[in-house]
KEKOL-98888 format. One record per atom (N, C-alpha, C): x, y, z; residue in three letters. Coordinates in steps of 0.02 Angstrom, whole numbers, plus 50000, padded with zeros to 5 digits. Layout:
<sites>
XYZALA;...
</sites>
This chain:
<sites>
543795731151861UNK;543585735051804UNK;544125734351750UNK;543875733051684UNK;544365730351638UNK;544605737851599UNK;545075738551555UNK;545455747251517UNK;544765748751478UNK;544495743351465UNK;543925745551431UNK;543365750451448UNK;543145745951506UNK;542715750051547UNK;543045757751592UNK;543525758151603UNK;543935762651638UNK;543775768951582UNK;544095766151496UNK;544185770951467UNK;543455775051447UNK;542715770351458UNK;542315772351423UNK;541895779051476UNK;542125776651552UNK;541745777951595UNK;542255785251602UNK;543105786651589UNK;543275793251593UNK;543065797651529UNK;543035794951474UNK;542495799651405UNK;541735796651450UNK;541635795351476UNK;540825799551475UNK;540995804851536UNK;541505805151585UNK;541505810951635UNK;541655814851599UNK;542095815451556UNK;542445822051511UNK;542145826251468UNK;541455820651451UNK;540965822551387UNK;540345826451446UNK;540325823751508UNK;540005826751570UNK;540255833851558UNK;540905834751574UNK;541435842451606UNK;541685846851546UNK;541435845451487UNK;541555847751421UNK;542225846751414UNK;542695843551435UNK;543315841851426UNK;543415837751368UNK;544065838551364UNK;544415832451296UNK;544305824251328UNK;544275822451275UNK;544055817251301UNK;544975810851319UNK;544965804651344UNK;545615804151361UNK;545965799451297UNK;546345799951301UNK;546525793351220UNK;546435786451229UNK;546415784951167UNK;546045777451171UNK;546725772351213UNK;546255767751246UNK;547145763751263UNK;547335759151208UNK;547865761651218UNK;548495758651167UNK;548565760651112UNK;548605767751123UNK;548775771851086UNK;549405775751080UNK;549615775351120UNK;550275776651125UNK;550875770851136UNK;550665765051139UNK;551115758751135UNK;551825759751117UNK;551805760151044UNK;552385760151011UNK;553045764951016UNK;552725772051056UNK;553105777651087UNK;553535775151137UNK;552955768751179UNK;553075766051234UNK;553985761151228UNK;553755759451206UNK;554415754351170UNK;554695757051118UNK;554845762351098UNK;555295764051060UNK;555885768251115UNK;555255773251181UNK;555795774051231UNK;556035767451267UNK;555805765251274UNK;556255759251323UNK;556785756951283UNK;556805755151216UNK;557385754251182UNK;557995758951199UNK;557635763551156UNK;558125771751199UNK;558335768451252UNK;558075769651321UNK;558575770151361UNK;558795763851364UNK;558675758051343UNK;559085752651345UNK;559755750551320UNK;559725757551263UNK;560595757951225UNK;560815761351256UNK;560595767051283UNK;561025772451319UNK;561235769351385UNK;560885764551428UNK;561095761451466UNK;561755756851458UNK;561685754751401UNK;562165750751366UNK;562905752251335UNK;562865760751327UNK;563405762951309UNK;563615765851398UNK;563125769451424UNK;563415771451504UNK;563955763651548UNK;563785759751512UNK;564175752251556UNK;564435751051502UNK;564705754951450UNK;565315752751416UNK;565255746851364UNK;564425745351357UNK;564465736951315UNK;564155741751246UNK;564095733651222UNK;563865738251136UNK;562985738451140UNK;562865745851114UNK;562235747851114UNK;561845741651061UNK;562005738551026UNK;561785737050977UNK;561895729750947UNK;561705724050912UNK;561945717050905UNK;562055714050963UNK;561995715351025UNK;561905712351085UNK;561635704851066UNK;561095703051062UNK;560685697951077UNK;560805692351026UNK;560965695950956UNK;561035690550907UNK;561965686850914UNK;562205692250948UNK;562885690950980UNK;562955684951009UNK;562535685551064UNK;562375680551122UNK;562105673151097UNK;561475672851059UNK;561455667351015UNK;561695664750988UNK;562075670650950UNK;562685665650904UNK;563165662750971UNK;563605663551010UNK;563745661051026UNK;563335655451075UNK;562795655051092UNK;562445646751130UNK;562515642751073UNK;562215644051012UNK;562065641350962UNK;562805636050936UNK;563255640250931UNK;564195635550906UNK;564625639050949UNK;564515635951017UNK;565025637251078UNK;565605633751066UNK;565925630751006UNK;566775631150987UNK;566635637850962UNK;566265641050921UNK;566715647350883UNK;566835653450944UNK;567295656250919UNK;567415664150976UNK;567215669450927UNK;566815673250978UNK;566325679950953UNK;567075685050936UNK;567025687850873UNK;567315692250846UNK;566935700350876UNK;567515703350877UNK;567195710750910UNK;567295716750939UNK;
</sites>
């Protein structure tokens, strides 16, 4: 059964039980990944590294492995 069908078949039980009906999927996405960021810095400061410029850090250095990362 695809989110589609899942979602249409819990609004027709809800619309059955006079209930609210459930939210559309992917509707909350962006909440979704804005916490995971969250805890991905806070994870990041709990182990002492930098919450933040991580990744473009890292590139830069693959990218001109003579230069040394300032930091």
């Amino acid at each position: 059964m695809s989110i589609t069908q899942q979602y249409l078949l819990d609004a027709y039980r809800a619309q059955q039980l006079g209930r609210p009906g459930p939210p559309a999927p992917g509707a909350h996405d962006w909440q979704v990944v804005r916490e995971w960021r969250d805890h991905r810095q806070f994870r990041a400061v709990i182990a002492e590294r930098p919450a933040h410029g991580r990744l473009r850090r890292a590139l830069g250095r693959w990218l001109r492995p003579g230069r040394r990362a300032t930091g």
